[in-house]
C-alpha positions in Angstrom: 142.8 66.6 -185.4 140.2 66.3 -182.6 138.1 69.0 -181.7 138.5 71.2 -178.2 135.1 72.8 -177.5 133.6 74.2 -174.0 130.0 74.1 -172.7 128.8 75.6 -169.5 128.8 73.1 -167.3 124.7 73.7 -166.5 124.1 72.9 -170.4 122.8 69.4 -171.8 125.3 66.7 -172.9 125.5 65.9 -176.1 126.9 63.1 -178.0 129.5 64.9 -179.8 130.5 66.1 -176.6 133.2 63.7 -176.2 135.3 63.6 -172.9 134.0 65.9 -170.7 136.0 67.1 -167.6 135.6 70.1 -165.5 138.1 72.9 -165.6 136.7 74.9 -162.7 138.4 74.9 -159.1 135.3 75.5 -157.2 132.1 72.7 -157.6 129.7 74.5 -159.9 126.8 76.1 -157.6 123.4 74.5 -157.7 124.2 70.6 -159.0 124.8 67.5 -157.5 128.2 65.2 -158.2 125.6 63.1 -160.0 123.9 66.0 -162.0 127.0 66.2 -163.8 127.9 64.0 -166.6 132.1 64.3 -166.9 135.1 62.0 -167.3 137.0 63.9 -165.2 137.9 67.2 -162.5 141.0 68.9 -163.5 141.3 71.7 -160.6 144.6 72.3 -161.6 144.2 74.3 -165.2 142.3 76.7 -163.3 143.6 80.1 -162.7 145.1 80.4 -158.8 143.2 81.0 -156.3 145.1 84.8 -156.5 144.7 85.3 -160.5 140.9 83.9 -160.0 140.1 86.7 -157.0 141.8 89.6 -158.4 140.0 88.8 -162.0 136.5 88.8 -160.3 134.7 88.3 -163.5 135.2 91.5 -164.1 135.3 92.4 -168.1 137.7 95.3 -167.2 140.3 93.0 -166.0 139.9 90.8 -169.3 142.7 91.8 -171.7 145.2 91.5 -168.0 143.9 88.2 -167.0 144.3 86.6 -170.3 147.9 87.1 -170.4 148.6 86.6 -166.5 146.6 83.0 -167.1 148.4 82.3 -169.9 152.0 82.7 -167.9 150.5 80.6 -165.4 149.9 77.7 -168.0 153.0 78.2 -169.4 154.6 76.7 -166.3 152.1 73.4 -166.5 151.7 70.9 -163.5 150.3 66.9 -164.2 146.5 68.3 -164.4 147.7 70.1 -167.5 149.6 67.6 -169.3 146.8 65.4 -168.6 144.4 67.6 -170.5 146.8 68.0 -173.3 147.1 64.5 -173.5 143.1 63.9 -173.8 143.0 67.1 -176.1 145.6 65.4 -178.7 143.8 61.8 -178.5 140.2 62.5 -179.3 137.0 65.2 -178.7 136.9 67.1 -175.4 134.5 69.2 -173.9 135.8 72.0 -171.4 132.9 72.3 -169.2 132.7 75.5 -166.6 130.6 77.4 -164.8 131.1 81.1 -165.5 128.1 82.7 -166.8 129.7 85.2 -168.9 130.3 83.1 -172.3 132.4 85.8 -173.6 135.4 86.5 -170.5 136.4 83.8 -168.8 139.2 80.9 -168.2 137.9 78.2 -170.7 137.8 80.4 -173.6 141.8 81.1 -172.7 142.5 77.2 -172.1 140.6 76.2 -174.8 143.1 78.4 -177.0 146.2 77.3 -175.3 145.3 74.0 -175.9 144.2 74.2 -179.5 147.7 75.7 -180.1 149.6 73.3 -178.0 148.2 70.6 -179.6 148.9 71.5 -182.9 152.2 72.4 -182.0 153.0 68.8 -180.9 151.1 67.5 -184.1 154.1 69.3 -185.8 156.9 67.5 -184.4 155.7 64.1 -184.3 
């Protein structure tokens, strides 16, 4: 099955990397369109604009914003079936530019996907 991993979006490419597309809303601060070596800028898996805001990278809102993201990608839009698409044909890199490693989005879409994925692996 091929392999969902996430990077901040500041850290080197690697090889292994394989597609590598940007699941943040807002261009990462600091870099250049050409800095940044992706495939593709899926805005849409992001949290809304609203869930994003209220969260404010705060790790007291963690546990609430996990499951209010989750409902949102529960509801899906093309950006998301794109990336489940990619996620079920070969590597992808989630890249994002949080700076907490530990509480934020990709870590939550990363799982969604893992588990969507496998899910679909199961009824084909």
């Amino acid at each position: 099955m091929p392999d969902i991993k996430i990077k901040r979006v500041y850290d080197t490419p690697d090889p292994h990397d394989g597609v590598r597309i940007l699941v943040d809303r807002l261009w990462p601060r600091g870099l250049h369109k050409s800095d940044v070596h992706m495939e593709y800028w899926l805005k849409d898996v992001t949290p809304s604009p609203e869930l994003r805001r209220w969260f404010g990278h705060d790790p007291a809102n963690w546990n609430m914003f996990q499951i209010r993201y989750r409902q949102e990608l529960m509801h899906g839009n093309a950006d998301l079936s794109r990336l489940i698409h990619l996620a079920g044909q070969q590597n992808v890199t989630l890249l994002y530019a949080a700076h907490n490693t530990q509480c934020n989005h990709a870590l939550i879409l990363q799982d969604f996907l893992r588990k969507t994925v496998a899910e679909q692996k199961m009824h084909e």
